[in-house]
C-alpha positions as CSV (number, residue, x, y, z in Angstrom):
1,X,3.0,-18.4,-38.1
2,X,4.8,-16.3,-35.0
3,X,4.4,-13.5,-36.4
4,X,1.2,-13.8,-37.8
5,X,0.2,-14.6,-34.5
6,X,2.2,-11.3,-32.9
7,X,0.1,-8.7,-35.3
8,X,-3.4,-10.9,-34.7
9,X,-3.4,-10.8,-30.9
10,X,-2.2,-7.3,-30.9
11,X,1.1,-7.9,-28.7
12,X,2.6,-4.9,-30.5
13,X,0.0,-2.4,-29.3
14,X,1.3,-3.4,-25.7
15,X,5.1,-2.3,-26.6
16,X,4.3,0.2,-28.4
17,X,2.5,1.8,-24.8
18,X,6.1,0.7,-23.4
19,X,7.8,2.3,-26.3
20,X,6.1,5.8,-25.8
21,X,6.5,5.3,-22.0
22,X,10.6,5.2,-22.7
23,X,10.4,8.2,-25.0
24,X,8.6,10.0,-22.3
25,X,11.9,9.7,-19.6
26,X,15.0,10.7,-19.4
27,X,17.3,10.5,-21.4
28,X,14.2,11.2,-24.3
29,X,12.6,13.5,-21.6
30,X,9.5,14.2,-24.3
31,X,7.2,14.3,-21.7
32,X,3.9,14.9,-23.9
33,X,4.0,11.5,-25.2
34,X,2.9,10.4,-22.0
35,X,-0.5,11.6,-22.2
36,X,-0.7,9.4,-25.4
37,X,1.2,6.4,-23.9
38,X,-1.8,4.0,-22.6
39,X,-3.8,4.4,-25.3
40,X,-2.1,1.6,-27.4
41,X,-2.7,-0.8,-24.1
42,X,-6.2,0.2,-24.2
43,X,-7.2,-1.0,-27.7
44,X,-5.1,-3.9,-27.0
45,X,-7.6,-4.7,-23.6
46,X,-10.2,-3.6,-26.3
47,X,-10.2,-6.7,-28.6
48,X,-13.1,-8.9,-29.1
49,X,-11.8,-11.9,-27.5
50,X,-9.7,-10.3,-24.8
51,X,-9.9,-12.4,-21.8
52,X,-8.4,-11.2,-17.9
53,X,-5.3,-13.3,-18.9
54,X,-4.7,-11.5,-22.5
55,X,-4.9,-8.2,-20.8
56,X,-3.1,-8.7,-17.7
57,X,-0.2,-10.5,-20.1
58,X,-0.6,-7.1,-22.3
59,X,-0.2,-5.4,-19.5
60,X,2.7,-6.9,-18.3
61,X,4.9,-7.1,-21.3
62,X,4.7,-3.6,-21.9
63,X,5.8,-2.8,-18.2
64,X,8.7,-5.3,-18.0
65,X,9.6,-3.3,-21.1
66,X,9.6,0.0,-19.7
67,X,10.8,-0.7,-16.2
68,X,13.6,-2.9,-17.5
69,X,14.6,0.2,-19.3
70,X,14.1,2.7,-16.4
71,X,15.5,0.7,-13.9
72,X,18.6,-1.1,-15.6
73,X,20.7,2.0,-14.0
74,X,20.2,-0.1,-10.4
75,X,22.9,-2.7,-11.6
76,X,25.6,-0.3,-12.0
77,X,25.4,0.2,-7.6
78,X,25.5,-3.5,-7.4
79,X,28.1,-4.4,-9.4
80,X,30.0,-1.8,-6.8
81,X,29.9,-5.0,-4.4
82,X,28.8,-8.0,-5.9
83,X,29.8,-10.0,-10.2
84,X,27.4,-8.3,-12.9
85,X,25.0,-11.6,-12.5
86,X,23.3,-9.5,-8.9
87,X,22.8,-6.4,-10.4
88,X,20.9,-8.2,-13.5
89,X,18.8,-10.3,-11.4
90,X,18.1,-6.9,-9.3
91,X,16.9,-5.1,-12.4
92,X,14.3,-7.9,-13.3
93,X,13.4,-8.5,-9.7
94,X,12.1,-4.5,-9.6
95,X,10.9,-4.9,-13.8
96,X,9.0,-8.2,-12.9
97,X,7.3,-6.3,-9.5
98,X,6.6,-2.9,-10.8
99,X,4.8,-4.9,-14.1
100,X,2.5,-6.7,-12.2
101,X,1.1,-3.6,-11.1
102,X,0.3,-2.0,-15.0
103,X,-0.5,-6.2,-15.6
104,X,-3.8,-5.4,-13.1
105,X,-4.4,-2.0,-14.2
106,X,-4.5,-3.7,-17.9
107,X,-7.6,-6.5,-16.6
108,X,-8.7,-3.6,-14.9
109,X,-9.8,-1.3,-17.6
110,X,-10.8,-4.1,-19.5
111,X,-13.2,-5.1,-17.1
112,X,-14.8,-1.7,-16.8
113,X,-15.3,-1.4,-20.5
114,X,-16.7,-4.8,-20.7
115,X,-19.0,-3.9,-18.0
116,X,-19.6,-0.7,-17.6
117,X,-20.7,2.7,-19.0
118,X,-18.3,5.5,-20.5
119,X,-19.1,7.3,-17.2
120,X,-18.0,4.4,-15.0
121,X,-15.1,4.1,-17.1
122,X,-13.6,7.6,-17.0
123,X,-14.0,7.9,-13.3
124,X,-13.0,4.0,-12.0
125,X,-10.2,3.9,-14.8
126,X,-8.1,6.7,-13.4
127,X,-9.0,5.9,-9.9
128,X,-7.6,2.8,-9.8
129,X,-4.4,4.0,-11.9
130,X,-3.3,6.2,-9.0
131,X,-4.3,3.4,-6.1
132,X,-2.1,1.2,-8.0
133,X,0.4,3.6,-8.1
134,X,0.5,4.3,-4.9
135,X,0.5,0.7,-3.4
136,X,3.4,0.3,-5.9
137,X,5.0,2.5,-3.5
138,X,4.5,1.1,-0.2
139,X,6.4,-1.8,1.2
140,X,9.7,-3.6,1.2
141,X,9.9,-2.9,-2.5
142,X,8.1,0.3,-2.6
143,X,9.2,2.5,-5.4
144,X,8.1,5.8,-7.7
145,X,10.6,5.2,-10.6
146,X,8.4,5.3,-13.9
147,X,5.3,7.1,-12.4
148,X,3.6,8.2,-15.1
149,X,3.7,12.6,-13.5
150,X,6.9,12.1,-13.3
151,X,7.4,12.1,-16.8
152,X,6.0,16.1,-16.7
153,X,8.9,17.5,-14.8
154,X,10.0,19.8,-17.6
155,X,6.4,21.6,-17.9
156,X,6.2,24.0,-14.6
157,X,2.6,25.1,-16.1
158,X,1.3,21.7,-15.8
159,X,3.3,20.7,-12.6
160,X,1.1,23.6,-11.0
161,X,-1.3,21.2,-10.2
162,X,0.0,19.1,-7.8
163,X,0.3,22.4,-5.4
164,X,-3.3,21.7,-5.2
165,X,-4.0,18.1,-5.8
166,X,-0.6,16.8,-5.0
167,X,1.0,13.9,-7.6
168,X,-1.7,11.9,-7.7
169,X,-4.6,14.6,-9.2
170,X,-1.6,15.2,-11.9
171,X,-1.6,10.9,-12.8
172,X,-5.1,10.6,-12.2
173,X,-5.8,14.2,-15.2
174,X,-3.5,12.5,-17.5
175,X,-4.9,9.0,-17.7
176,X,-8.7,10.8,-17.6
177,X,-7.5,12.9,-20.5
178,X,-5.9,9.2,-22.6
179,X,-9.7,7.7,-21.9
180,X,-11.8,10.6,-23.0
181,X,-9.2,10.7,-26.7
182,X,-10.5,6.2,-26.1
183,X,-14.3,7.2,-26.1
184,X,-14.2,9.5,-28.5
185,X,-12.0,7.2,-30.8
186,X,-15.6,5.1,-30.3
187,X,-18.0,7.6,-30.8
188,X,-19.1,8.2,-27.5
189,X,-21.1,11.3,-28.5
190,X,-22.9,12.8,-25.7
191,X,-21.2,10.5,-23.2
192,X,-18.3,12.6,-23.1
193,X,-19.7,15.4,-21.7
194,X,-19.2,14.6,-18.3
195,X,-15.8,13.3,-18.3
196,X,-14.7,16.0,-20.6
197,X,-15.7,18.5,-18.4
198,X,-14.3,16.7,-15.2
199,X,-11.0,16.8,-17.0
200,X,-11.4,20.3,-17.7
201,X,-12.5,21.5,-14.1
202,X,-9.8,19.9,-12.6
203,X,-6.9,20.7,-15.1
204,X,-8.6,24.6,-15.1
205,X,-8.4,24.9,-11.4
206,X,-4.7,23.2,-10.8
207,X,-3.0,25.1,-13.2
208,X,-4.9,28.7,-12.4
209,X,-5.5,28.7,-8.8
210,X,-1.8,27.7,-7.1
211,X,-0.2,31.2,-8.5
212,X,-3.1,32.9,-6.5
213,X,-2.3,31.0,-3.2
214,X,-0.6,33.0,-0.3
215,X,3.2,33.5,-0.9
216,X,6.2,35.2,1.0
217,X,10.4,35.6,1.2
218,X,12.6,36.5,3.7
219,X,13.6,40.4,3.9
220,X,17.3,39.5,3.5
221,X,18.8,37.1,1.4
222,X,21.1,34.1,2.0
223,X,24.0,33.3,0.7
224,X,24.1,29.3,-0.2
225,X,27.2,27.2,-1.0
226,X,26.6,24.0,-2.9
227,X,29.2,21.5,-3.1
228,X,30.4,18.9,-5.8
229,X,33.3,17.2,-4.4
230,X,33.1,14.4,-7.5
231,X,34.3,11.7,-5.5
232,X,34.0,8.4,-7.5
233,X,32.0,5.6,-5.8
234,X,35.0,3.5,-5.6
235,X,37.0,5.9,-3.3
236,X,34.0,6.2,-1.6
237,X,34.3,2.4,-0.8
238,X,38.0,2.4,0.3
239,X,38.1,2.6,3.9
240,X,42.0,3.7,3.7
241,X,40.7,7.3,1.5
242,X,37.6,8.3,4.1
243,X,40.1,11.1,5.4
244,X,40.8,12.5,2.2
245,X,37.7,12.5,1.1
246,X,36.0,14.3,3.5
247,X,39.4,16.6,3.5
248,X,38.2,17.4,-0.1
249,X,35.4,19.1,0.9
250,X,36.8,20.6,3.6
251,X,39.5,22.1,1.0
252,X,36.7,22.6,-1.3
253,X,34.6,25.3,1.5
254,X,38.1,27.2,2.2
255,X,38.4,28.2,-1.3
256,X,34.6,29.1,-1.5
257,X,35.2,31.5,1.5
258,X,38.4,33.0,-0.2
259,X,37.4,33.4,-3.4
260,X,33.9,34.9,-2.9
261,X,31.8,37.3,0.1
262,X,31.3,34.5,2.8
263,X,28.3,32.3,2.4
264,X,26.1,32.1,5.1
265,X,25.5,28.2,4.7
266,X,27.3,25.5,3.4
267,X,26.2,22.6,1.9
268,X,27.9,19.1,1.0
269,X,26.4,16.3,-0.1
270,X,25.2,12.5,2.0
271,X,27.6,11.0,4.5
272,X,30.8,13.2,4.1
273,X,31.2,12.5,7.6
274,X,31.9,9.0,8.5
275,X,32.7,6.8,11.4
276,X,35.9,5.6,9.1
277,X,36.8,9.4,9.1
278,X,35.8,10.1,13.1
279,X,38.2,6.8,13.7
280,X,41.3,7.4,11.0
281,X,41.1,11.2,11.7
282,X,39.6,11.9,15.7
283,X,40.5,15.5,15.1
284,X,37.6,15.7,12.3
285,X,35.0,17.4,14.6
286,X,37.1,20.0,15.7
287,X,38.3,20.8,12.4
288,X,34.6,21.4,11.0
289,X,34.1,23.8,14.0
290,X,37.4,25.3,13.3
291,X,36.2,25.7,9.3
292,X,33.0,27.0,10.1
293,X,34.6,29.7,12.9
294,X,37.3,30.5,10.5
295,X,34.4,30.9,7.4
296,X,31.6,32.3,9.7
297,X,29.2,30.1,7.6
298,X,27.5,27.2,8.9
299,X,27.6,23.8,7.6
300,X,24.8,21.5,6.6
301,X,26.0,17.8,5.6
302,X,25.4,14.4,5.5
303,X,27.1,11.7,8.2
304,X,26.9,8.3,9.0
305,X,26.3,8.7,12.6
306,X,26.2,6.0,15.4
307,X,24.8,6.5,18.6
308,X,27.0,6.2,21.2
309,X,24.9,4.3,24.0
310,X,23.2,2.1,21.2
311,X,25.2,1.5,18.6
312,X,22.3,2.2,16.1
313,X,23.9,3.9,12.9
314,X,21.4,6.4,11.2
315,X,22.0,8.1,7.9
316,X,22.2,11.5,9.2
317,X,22.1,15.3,8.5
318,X,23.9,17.6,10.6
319,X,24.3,21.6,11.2
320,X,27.6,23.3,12.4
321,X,26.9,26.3,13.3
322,X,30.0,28.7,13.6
323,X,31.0,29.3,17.7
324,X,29.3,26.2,18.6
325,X,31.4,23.0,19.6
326,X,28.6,20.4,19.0
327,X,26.6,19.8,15.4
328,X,24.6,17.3,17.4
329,X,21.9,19.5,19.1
330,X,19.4,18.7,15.7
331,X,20.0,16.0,14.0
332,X,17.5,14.8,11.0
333,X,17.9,10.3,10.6
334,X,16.7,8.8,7.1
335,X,13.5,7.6,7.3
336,X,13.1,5.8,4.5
337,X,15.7,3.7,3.5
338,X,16.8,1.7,0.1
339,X,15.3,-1.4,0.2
340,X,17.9,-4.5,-0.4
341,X,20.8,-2.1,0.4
342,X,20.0,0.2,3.5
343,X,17.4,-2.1,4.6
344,X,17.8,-5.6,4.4
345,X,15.6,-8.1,6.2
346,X,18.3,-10.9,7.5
347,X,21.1,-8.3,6.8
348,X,23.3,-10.3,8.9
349,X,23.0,-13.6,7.3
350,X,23.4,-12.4,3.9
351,X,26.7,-10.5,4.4
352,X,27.9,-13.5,5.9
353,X,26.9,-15.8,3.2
354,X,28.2,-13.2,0.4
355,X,31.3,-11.9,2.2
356,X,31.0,-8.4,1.3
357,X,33.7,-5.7,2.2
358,X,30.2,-3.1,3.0
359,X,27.4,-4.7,5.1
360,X,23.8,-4.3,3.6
361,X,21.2,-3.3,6.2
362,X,23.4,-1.2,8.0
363,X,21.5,1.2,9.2
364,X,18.3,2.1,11.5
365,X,15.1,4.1,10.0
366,X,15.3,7.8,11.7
367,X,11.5,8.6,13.4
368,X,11.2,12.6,13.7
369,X,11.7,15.3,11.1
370,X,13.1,18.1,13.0
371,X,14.0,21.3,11.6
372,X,17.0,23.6,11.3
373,X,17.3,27.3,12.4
374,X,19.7,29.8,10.8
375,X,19.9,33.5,10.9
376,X,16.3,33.6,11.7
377,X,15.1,31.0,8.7
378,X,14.0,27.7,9.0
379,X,15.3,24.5,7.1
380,X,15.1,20.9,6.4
381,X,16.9,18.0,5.1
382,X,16.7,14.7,3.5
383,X,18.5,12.3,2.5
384,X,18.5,10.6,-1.0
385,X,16.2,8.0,-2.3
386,X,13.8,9.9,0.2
387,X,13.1,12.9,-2.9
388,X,10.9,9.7,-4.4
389,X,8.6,10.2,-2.1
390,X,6.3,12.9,-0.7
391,X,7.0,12.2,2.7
392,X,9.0,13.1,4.6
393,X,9.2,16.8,2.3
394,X,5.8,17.5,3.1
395,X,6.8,16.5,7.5
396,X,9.1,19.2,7.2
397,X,7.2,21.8,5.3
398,X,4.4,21.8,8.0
399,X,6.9,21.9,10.8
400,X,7.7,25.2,9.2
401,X,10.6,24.6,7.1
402,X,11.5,27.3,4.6
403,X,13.6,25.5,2.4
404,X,14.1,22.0,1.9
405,X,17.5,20.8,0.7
406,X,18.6,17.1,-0.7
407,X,21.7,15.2,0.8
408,X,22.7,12.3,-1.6
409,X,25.5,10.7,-3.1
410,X,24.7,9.4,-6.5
411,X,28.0,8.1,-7.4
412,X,26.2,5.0,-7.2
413,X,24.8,5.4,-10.6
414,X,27.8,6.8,-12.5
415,X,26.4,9.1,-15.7
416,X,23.2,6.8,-15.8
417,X,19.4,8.1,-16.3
418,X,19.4,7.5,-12.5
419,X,21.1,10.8,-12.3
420,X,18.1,12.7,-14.3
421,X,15.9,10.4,-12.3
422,X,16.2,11.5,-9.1
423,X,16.9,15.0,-9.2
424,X,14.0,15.5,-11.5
425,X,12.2,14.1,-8.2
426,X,13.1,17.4,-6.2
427,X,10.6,19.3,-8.7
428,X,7.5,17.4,-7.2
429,X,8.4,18.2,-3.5
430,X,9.0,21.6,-4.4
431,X,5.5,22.4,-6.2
432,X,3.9,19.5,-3.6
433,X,4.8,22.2,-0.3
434,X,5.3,25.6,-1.8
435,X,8.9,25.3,-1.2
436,X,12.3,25.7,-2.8
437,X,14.0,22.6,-2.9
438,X,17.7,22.3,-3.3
439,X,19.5,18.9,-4.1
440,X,23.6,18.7,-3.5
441,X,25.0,15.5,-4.5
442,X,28.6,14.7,-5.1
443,X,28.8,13.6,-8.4
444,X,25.6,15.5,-9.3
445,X,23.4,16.4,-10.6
446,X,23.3,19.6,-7.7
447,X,20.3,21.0,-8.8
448,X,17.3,23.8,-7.1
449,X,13.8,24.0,-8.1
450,X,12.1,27.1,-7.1
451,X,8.5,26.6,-5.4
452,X,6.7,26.2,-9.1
453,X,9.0,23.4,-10.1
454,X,11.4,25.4,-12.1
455,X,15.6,24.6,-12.3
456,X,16.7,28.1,-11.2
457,X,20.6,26.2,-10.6
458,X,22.2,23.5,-11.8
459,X,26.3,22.6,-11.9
460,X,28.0,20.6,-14.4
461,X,27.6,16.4,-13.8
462,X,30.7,14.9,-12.4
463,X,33.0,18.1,-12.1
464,X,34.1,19.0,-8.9
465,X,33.4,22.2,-7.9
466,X,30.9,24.5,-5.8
467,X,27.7,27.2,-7.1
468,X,26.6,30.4,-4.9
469,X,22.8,30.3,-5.1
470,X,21.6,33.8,-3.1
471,X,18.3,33.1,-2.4
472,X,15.8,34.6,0.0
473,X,13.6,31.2,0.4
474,X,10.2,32.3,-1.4
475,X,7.4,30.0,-0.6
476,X,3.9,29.4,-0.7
477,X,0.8,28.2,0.6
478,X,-0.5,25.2,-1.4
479,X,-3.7,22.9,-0.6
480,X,-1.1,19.6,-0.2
481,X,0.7,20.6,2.5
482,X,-2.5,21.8,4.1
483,X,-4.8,18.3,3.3
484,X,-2.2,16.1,2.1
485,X,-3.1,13.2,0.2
486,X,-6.8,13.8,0.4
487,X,-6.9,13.3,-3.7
488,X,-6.2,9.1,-3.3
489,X,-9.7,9.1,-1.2
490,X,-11.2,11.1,-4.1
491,X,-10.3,8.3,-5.7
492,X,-10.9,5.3,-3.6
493,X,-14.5,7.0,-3.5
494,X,-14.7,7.1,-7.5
495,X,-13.2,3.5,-7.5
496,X,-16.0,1.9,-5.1
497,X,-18.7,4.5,-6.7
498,X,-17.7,3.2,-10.9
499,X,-16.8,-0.7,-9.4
500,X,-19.7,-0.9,-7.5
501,X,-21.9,0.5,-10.2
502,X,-20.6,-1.8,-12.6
503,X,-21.0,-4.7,-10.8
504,X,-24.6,-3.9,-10.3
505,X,-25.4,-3.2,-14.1
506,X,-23.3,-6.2,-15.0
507,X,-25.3,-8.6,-13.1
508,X,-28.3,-6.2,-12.6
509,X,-28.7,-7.2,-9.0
């Protein structure tokens, strides 16, 4: 009778959608499945006697599926600090909240084919994809793991058209394209010519207009140093090994100078620098102003950095600049930081009540996104979990960055599909503001995208070691970094226009 029951009410068309979703990300990375993925949740919405409920527990199952999948890499950082039983409950904690969000998208669609016309549906459908997206990404819990673009980071002709449209016009194509292949499975007929060439105007025009945008390099190129010091996350933990650590590095940039033409800059990975190596080893400063006099390159890295007067510590990037005795002149602070780890709302109470040996909530969001100068170019930096998100890439890009590099220590996440994760990330900013984006992370993977979204460099996961990357920063216009997310009110406009439609026609007001 269960099963009976599992093939009549069409509970397998909802894990199958899950099931393509997973094939689609790493480690299956075969991207094109994802513009097949919803289709099995839409005949499951599709069924006679489908009710809000049957959809929106369709839609659920088949995203606590697939973000228990994508997201079970989160426990291995926990269970850094806390017994296995945390990291588990974290895992379903983001599953659970990221599902509700496919669970209303499911009703969603289900209402607008119940109510409304083909039309309606191809326009309101994708709309409210992307809005749902996007308020997925806002708040305490705000995340972009599993967005379904993200799942096109291997195909630089298709990535092209976010330089115009930014990540949402890419989601918002790729559902359109899954609802026209819906209608036509129904004989739409005529009906589809509309929405088939809507898909076709905008997928024509993202993927042949960016190359044509305005583009330029520096005369002279620079010569970059990526580092890898492969420090595992549990000597990153022991307060007694801070000095070594960050002597690693240190070691690491003498024998790049010696054993190639001196870079011009240097760049390690998130919080080398610490107030456990400033306190253990007060001689720290001088020595990175010593290294970078010595290797007449500057040096761009990560630091936990505490304010003197206020005490605040901010997840910092820094510049040493060779000649200079002070990397604190620019200094860029983490804006947005990891929720339930970097961010904690009652931080204080809850490492008192779990006695931890590392306080969560420690630091303070940064405000500004200042740029770096060097040898005539421009620069910017951010830190981490920050690649998720457009912002603050596209900040620095308008401020006249060049270049954007990536700080982060992904230790966290051992050899885990959090690795591919995240630096597949630095692709989007890189086509989003025309600019190279570089990512140097300790464990890996170090990684640069060039402004179209391809890997032009990438070392070895978890080897230590360090890559020259000559580069002469080419960039280009693109329409994001000029409008910015104009595309989600092209969408809240086709949401309200479709809803409101519907509505009337449903209750012919």
């Amino acid at each position: 009778m269960l099963r009976l029951n599992f093939f009549r009410e069409g509970y397998y068309l909802p894990l199958l959608s899950a099931f393509l979703l997973i094939l689609s990300f790493p480690r299956w990375n075969m991207g094109f499945l994802a513009w097949f993925s919803l289709l099995p949740l839409f005949f499951y919405c599709q069924q006679k006697k489908a009710s809000w409920k049957h959809c929106f527990f369709g839609g659920a199952l088949a995203g606590l599926l697939f973000f228990a999948y994508l997201f079970a890499y989160m426990s291995l950082s926990v269970n850094f600090l806390l017994p296995p039983f945390y990291g588990y409950l974290l895992v379903m904690i983001a599953a659970l909240y990221s599902s509700f969000f496919l669970a209303l998208f499911a009703v969603g669609f289900s209402w607008f084919l119940k109510k409304g016309t083909p039309l309606f549906l191809s326009c309101g459908v994708p709309s409210l994809w992307v809005l749902l997206e996007k308020l997925r990404s806002a708040g305490l819990l705000g995340h972009t793991g599993g967005f379904l673009g993200y799942s096109q980071a291997d195909y630089s002709f298709i990535l092209q058209n976010i330089a115009l449209y930014g990540y949402w016009g890419l989601a918002f194509m790729m559902v359109l394209f899954q609802v026209i292949i819906f209608l036509a499975w129904q004989k739409a007929g005529r009906k589809l010519i509309l929405p088939t060439t809507l898909f076709l105007l905008l997928f024509l025009c993202g993927s042949i207009l960016p190359p044509l945008f305005p583009a330029e390099e520096r005369e002279q190129p620079l010569r970059l140093a990526l580092f890898q010091g492969n420090i595992p996350q549990e000597e990153i933990l022991d307060d007694a090994m801070a000095v070594r650590n960050f002597t690693r590095y240190v070691e690491l940039a003498e024998k790049a100078s010696s054993q190639n033409s001196r870079p011009d800059l240097m760049v390690w990975p998130e919080t080398v620098l610490s107030t456990n190596v400033i306190s253990r080893y007060p001689e720290a400063k001088d020595k990175l102003a010593r290294l970078a006099q010595k290797t007449g390159a500057a040096i761009f890295f990560g630091a936990m950095h505490t304010e003197k007067i206020t005490g605040k510590v901010y997840n910092s990037i820094l510049l040493q600049v060779p000649g200079q005795k002070s990397w604190e002149t620019t200094r860029y602070d983490k804006i947005r930081l990891v929720p339930l780890a970097e961010y904690f709302p009652l931080s204080a109470f809850l490492n008192s009540l779990l006695n931890l040996n590392v306080s969560l909530g420690t630091y303070t969001p940064g405000q500004k996104t200042p740029v770096f100068s060097l040898d005539g170019s421009t620069f910017g930096g951010i830190v981490c979990f920050e690649s998720y998100f457009p912002r603050p890439a596209l900040g620095l890009a308008r401020k006249g960055a060049e270049h954007i590099f990536v700080l982060t220590n992904n230790a966290w996440f051992l050899n885990s599909i959090g690795l591919d994760q995240h630096a597949r990330a630095a692709a989007f900013r890189a086509v989003e503001t025309g600019l190279g984006v570089t990512q140097a992370a300790n464990t890996g993977y170090t990684i640069s995208f060039d402004y179209r979204g391809k890997e032009i460099l990438r070392m070895p996961l978890q080897q230590e070691g360090f890559s020259i990357l000559e580069t002469t920063f080419p960039r280009r216009l693109t329409l994001y970094r000029l409008w910015g997310d104009y595309f989600l009110f092209v969408c809240l406009f086709f949401l309200l226009f479709s809803a409101g439609l519907t509505f009337k026609k449903a209750f012919r007001i």
